[in-house]
N, C-alpha and C positions, 0 to 999 in steps of 0.2 A: 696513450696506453693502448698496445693490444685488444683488438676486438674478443678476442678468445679469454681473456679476462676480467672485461667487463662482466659487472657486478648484476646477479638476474633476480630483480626486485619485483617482479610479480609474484602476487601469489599462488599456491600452491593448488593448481586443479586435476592431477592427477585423479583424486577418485571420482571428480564426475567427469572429466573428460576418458578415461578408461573404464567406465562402470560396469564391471560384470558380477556374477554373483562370488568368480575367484578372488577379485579384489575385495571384496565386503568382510568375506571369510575372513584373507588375510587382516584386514584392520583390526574384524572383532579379534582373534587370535591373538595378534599383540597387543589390542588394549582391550582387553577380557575386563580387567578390571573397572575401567570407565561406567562397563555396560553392565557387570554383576555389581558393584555396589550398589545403584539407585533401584536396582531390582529389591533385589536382599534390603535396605532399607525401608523402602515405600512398600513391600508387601508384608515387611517386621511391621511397621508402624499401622497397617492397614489389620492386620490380626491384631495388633494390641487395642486398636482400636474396639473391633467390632468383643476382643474380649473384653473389655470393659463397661459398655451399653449393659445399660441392663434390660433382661427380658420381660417382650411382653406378651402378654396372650391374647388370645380372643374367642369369645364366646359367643353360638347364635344362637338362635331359633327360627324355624322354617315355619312362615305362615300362608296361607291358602285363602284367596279370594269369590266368593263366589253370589253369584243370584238367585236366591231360592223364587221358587213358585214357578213362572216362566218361564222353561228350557227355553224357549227362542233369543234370551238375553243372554244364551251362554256365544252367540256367536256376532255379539254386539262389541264395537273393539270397548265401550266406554267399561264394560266389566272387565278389562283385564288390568293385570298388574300395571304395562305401561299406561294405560287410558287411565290411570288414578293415581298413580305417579308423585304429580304434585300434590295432590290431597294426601298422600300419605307422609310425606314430607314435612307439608304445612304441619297437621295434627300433630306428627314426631316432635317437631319445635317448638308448641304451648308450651308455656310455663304451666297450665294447669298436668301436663306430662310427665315433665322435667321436673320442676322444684321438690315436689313429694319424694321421687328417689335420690336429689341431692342431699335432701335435708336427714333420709334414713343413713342413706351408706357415710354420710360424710364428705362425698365426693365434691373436690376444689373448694373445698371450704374451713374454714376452721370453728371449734365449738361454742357454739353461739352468735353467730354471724350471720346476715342474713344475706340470700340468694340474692346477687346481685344480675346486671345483664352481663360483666365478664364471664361467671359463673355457667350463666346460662350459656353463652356463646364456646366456652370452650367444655360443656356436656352434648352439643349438638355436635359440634366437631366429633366426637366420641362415639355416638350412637350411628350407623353406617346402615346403609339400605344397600344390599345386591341383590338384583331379580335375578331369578333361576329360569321362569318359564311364563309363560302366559298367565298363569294363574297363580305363581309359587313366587314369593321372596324371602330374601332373610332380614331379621335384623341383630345388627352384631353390638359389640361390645367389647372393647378392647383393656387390658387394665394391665401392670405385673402382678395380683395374686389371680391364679388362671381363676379360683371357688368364689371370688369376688366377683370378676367378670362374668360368673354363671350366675350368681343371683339377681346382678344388676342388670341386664339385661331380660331377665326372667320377668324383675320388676316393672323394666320399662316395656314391656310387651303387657303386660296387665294394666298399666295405665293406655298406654295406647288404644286396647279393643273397650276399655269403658266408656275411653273420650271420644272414642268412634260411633259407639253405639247412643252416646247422647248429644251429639252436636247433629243441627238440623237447620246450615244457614245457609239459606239464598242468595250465594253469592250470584249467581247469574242472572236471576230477576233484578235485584243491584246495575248489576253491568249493563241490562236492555234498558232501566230506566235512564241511565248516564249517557248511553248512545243514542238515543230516544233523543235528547236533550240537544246535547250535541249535532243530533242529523237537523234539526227545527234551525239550528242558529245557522249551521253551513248554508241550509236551503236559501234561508233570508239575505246572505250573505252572496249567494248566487245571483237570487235577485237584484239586489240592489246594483252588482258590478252589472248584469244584465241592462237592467235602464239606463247605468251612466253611458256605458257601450251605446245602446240606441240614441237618446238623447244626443251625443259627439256627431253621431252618424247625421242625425237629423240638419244638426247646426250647419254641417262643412259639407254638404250635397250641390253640389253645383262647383266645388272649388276642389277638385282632386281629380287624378285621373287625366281626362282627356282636358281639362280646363287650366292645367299648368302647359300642354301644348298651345293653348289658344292666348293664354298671356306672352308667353315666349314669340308668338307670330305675331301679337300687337306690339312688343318691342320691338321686329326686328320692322314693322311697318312706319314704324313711330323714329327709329333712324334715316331712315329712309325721307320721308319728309324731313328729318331735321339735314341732309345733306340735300335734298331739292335745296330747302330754306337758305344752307348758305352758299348755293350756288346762284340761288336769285339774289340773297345779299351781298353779293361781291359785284354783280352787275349792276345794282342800282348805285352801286357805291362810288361804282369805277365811272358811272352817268355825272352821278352829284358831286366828284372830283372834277369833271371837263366841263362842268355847266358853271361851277366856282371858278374852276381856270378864265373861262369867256369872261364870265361878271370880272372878274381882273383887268382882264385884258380893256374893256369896253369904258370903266372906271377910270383907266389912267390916261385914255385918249381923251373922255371927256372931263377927265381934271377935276373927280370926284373924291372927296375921303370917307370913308369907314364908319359909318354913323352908329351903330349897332348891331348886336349878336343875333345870331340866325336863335328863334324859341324853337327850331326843329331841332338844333344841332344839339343845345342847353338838354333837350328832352331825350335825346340820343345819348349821351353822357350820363343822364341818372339811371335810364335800363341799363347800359353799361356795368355800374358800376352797383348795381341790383343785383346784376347776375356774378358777380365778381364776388360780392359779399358772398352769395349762395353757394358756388363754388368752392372758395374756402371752407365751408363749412363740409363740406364734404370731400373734397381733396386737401396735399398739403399743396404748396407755392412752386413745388416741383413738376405738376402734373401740365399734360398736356392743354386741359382745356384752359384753368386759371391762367398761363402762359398768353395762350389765344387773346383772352378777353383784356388783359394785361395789356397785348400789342396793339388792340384794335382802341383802345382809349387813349395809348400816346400817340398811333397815328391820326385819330381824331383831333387831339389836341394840338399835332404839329400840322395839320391839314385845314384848319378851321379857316374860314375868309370871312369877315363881317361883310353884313348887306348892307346896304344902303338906300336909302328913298333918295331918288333922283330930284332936282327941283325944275319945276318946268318954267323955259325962259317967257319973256313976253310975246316973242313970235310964234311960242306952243311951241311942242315933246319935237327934238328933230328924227329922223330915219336913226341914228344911234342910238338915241334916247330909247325910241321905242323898242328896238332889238334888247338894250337892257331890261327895258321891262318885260318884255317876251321872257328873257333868260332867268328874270325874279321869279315870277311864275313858274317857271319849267325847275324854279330850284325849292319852291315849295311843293311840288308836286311830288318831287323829287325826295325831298324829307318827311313827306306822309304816308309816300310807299316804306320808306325805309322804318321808320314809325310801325307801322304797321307789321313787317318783316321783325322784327324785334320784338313785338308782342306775341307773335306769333312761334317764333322762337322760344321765346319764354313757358308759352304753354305747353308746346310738344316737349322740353326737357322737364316741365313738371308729371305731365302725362307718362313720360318714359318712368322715370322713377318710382309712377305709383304701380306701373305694371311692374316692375323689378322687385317692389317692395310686395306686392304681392304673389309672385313667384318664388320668394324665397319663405312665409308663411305655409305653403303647401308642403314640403319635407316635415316640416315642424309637424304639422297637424295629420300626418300621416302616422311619425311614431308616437303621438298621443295617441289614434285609436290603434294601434298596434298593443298598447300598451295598456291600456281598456280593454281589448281583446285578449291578452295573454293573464291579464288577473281572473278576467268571466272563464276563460279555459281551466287554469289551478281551483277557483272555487266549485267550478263544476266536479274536478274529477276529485278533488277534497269529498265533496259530497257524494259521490258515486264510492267513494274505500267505505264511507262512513257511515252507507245505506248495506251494503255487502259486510262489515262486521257487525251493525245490527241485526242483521238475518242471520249469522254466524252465535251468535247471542241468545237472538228466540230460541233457536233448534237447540242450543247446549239447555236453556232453560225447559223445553219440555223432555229433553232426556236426564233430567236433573232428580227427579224422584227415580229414577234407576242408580245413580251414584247413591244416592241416601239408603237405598233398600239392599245394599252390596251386604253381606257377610264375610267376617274374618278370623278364620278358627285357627287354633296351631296346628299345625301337621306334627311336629318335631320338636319335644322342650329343651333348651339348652342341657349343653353335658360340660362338663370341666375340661377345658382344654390339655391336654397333652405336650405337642410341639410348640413352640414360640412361633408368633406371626413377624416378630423382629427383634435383634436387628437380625438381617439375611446375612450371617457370615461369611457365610461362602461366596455371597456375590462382592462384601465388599472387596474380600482377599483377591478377589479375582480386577477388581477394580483397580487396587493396588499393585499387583502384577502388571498391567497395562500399562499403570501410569509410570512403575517403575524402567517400561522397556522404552518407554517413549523417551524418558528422558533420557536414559541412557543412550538410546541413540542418535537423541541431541547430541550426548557429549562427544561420542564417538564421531560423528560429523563436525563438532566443532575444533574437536581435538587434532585430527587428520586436518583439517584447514590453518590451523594456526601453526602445525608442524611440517617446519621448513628442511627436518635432516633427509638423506637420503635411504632408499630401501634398497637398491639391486644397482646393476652396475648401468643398466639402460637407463635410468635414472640420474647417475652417474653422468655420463658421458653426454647429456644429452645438456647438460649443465655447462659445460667449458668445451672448450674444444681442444682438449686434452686428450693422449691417450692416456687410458685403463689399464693398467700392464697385469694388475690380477684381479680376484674376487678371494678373499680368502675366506672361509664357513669360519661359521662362530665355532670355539675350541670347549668341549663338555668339562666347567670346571673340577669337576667331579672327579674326570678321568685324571687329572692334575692333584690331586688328594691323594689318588690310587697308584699314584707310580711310585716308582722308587724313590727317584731322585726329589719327586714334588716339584717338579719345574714344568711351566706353560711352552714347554721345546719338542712337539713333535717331530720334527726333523731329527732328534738324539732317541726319544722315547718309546716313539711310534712310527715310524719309518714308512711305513704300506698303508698309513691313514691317508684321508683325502685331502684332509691338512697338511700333511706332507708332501702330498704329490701337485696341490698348486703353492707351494714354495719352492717347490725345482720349474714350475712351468717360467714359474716368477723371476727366478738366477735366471734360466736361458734366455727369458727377453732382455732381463736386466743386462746378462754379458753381451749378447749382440749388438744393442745399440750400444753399451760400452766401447766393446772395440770397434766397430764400426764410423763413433762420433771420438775417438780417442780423449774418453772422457774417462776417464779410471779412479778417479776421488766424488762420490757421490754422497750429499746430506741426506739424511734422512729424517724429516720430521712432521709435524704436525702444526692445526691452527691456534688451535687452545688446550691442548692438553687432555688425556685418558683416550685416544684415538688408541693405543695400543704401538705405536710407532717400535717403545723398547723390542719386544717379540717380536717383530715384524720383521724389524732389521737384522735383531740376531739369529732368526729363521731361517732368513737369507742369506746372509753370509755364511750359515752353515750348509745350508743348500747350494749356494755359489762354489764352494772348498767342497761338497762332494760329486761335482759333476764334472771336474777338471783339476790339471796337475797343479795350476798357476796356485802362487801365493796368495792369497785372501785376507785380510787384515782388517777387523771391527775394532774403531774406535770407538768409547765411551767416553761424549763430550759433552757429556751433561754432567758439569762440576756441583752445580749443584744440588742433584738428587741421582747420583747415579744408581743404574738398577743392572746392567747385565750383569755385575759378579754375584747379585743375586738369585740369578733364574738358569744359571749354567751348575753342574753339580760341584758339588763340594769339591772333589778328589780329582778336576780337572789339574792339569799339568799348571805350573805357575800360576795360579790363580788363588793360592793359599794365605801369600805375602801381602800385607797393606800397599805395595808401591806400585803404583800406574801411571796416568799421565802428568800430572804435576809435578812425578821424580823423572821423567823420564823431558820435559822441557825444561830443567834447570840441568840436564845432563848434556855435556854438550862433546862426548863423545858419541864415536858412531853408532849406527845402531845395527843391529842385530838381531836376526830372528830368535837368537836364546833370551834375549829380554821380556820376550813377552809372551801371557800364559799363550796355550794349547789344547783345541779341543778335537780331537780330530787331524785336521788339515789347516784348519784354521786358525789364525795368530788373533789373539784378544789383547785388546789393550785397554784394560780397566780402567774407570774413573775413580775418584778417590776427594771425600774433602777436605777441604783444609780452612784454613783463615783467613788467606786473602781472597779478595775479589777474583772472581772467575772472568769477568774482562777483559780485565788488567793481563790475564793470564792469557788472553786468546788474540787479543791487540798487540802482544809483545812478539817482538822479532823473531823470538825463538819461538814462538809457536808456526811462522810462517815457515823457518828455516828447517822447521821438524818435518814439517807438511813434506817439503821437495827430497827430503833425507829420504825419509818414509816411501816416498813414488819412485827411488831408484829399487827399492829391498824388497815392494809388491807389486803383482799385476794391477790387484783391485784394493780398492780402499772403500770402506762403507765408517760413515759415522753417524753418529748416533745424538744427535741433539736437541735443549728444548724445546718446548712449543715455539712460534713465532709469537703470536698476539703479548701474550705478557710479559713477555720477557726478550731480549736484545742478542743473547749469547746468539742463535742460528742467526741474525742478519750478517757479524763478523763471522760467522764459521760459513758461511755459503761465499764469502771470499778466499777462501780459502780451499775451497769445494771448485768441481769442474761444474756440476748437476746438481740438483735439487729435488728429490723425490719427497713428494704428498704422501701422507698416510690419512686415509678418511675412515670414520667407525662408521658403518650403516647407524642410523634410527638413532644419532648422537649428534653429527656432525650436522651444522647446521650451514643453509646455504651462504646466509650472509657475513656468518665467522670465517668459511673459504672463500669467498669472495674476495673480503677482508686481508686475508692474509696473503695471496696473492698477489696481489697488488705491491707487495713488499718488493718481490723479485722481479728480476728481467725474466719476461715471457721465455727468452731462448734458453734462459740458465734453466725451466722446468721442465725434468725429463718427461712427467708424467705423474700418475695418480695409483694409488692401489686401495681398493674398498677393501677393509676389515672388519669382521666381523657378521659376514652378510650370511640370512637364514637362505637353506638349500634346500630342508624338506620341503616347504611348500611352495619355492620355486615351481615354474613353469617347466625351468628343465633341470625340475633338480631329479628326473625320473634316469637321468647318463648317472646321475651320481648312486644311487639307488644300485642299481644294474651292477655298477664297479662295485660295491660292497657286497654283494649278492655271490658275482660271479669271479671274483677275483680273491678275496679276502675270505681267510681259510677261517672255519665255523670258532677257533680259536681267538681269533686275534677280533673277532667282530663286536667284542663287548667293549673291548679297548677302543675300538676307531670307530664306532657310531656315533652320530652326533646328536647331541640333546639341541635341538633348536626352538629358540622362543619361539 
């Protein structure tokens, strides 16, 4: 398939990839409505609301704080409104306050009921404190009858200065004794992490610091001898091998056997095998050293030579004799050094390990006092907040008979309220309004996103790679009401409208490429239907017959719904008789321009229905045979048929066509319904596209079109050919 008809399945980003404030305009314009219902709704629903709330009032009284006796306590902050703040609070919320005025007015309760704490909780709710000034606050009361709210409140202001005037409690002596308390057990609490801290310290003095340096240099001293060790063990070894070789060699000249095992060798095999156990115990079988001690006990074992006591003959020990025994000796010398070397051995790797095993206790024992040290620091500053709100404590306590000695008189008795404190109608209305635009301009954003038709012709064209051959403005049904004939044909109507003047732009392209592509039988239709196609066509054809002498001939091949003998006027020439094109392909004589009606210049050739299948009727020979009659009798031929998508009539009528012309509605026609349907035809059989219906006033250049009504179109005719554009 054609690249130019491939299907454009992205969606729709024109408004944010073009966003100006013309394009916003234009959306809300056509979908006005998206965006005034949710307004008009939600701001309906936002007054019904707030009219329904019922009103409340609220009543105060302005009271005045002060320090008699003492001017100097008038600039002490504890006398003011905020410096007693919570003590007026507190007091407001006694039940000794509160109950007496529940139990008068009846307030949240019912008769004979007693004040419970919901009761009480939702009369403090009720009763409101706003300071005014340093020495002035109010206290309010809120109710629906406003004369209600003036007494209750009148009320609880008279409980209030009685309960004021005879409470006398020491809550702050209270508070210094608690922190008093409190600072005694932190200190002890200092203490104690103090001693365990010292006492650690005491314990591990000698073992930190520079003294894991001096275990680490006994280790590395203590390897150190253990590779002297087994460098002197390999040489006495490699002695005690050549001095057993000799004993060998001296035995078999003098035709000795093997009488017993060396007790140096037997004693060398159990340190051996001491240290092997030890090993394991600390390595697995893998490790280097187990290996070690491993090999050196089966080359002991395959190196072993038993000694022998020589027997001396009767002539006494000869010169060989004695060399052997020279070599016994030199071989027990030999197994005491080595004896030796192996104990030796043994200590130094017990020695290593106790400095290792004491080097690694040092980290440990550093974050224990670390850790001792960080609990003595939190107790400390525990008890340093808790010595600083004790002294925070005293001072409130000696300024505490200045709070008791306060005075509070009314400035101002409640008055019966007036205005309502709520509900704020106006603010919700205005809430509603908000919420109303907001959505709406959701929709309006989701609406423009999910609408795939097209607006303008760049639009258009930027879709297929098609040409555009017109724009036609949307046609003011109105003006269609108001004419004579009541027909949607300004071409016949209105002549000098701008409707008329791009359907001659429309002919002239239309005839050019005609005779140019000697293509003179063009379809004319649409994807799915209500594109406008009928008017479109017959516009044209009547525009194509007034801009030239040639023959012009509109068929109406829509059998079944035909509409031009509908929309052309009554009293046109031949067009009065039920017989059109289903008398006129069972006729199979020639044909003739007297056969068919006349509007103008133009030859019309009506559709008409009947009984049989329209198919049937356009698949039969004689519809083909009419077609070629038809092309010697006109220049141009235009027809006029169904939609494509539901229906089959245009696929056999575009066989029978040279062309194929689109008819697309702006803000109807949807991208993937054209897509769709083209895909029907051969790319080269489609001349082209014509957008119908397209709004001009708020075009960009709809200011050329403007101009031409203006300057062109006489103060008469300008009621007629203005166009009403959505």
């Amino acid at each position: 398939m054609n690249d130019r008809l491939a299907p454009n399945q992205a969606p729709r980003q024109d408004l944010i990839e073009s966003f100006s404030l013309l394009s916003v305009l234009d959306v809300v314009r056509r979908r006005k409505f998206l965006l005034l219902a949710p307004i008009i709704l939600s701001t309906g629903i936002a007054a019904y609301n707030a009219s329904q709330v019922a009103l409340v009032y609220q009543a105060r009284v302005l009271l005045a704080v002060d320090a008699p006796g003492d001017q100097t306590l008038r600039f002490n902050p504890a006398t003011t409104v905020a410096g007693n703040a919570n003590r007026i609070r507190e007091t407001l919320n006694q039940r000794s306050v509160l109950e007496p005025v529940i139990e008068e007015f009846g307030l949240f309760v019912g008769p004979g009921q007693p004040v419970g704490e919901r009761q009480l909780n939702a009369m403090r709710q009720s009763v409101g404190l706003q300071i005014e000034g340093a020495r002035t606050f109010h206290l309010t009361f809120a109710n629906r009858d406003p004369e209600k709210a003036a007494q209750v409140v009148t009320r609880v202001v008279e409980q209030f200065l009685s309960d004021m005037g005879a409470r006398r409690q020491d809550s702050a002596a209270v508070r210094v004794e608690v922190l008093e308390a409190e600072s005694q057990r932190a200190e002890q609490e200092m203490l104690a992490r103090y001693t365990a801290m010292e006492n650690y310290e005491d314990q591990v003095t000698g073992t930190l610091g520079d003294d894991l340096t001096g275990y680490l240099a006994s280790v590395a001293r203590t390897n150190a001898r253990l590779e002297a060790n087994k460098s002197e063990t390999t040489t006495a070894e490699l002695a005690r091998d050549q001095t057993l070789f000799e004993i060998g060699e001296y035995e078999q000249l003098l035709g000795y056997e093997p009488t017993q095992t060396s007790p140096v060798i037997s004693s060398q095999r159990r340190a051996l095998e001491a240290q092997l156990e030890q090993a394991r115990d600390r390595y697995t079988d893998q490790h280097p050293e187990v290996q070690r001690i491993q090999a050196e006990i089966a080359r002991l074992d395959d190196g072993t030579i038993d000694a022998v006591v020589p027997s001396t003959g009767p002539g006494g020990p000869t010169a060989l004799e004695f060399r052997l025994i020279g070599l016994r000796v030199q071989l027990a010398n030999a197994d005491r050094r080595l004896e030796g070397l192996y104990e030796e051995r043994q200590e130094l790797l017990t020695a290593q390990e106790q400095y290792l095993a004491m080097a690694d206790t040092i980290p440990r024992r550093e974050e224990e006092l670390t850790r001792l040290v960080r609990d003595h620091e939190l107790a400390r500053a525990r008890y340093s907040d808790l010595l600083s709100r004790l002294y925070e404590a005293r001072l409130a306590a000696r300024l505490q008979p200045v709070g008791n000695t306060l005075e509070y008189t009314v400035v101002e008795t409640a008055r019966v309220p007036i205005d309502p404190v709520n509900p704020q109608r106006r603010r919700r209305v205005f809430l509603g309004l908000g919420l109303g635009i907001t959505i709406g301009l959701a929709l309006l954003l989701l609406a423009q996103q999910l609408d795939t038709s097209f607006t303008d012709v760049q639009d258009l064209s930027s879709f297929k790679n098609l040409p555009v051959l017109a724009s036609i403005p949307s046609m003011p049904r109105g003006l269609f009401r108001r004419s004579k004939n009541k027909t949607p044909v300004p071409t016949l109507t209105d002549r000098s409208s701008i409707a008329s003047e791009q359907f001659r732009i429309l002919a002239v392209r239309l005839r050019d490429m005609i005779d140019r592509e000697f293509s003179h039988v063009v379809l004319f239709t649409g994807s799915a239907g209500g594109e406008g196609k009928t008017t479109t066509v017959l516009n044209t054809a009547i525009a194509l017959s007034q801009i030239q002498d040639e023959r012009v001939l509109l068929i109406d091949a829509d059998l079944r719904r035909p509409r031009v003998r509908l929309y052309l006027p009554a009293d046109s020439e031949g067009l009065g008789a039920d017989e059109g094109l289903r008398d006129l392909l069972k006729d199979k004589n020639t044909v003739s321009p007297e056969m068919f009606g006349r509007v103008g210049n133009l030859y019309v050739l009506a559709g008409t229905t009947g009984t049989s299948d329209s198919i049937d009727e356009i698949v039969s020979p004689d519809a083909r045979k009419l077609i070629s009659r038809l092309r010697k009798t006109f220049k141009y031929i235009l027809i006029d048929s169904p939609p494509v998508l539901p229906m089959a009539d245009s696929h056999l009528l575009a066989e029978l066509s040279d062309r194929v012309v689109f008819v697309v509605r702006a803000r109807r026609t949807r991208r993937e319904t054209l897509a769709r349907a083209l895909e029907v035809f051969d790319p080269k059989n489609v001349l082209g596209l014509i957008l119908n219906d397209v709004s001009y006033e708020h075009a960009r250049y709809g200011q050329a079109y403007r101009h031409y009504e203006k300057q062109y179109l006489s103060k008469s005719r300008k009621v007629k050919a203005r166009l009403r554009i959505l």
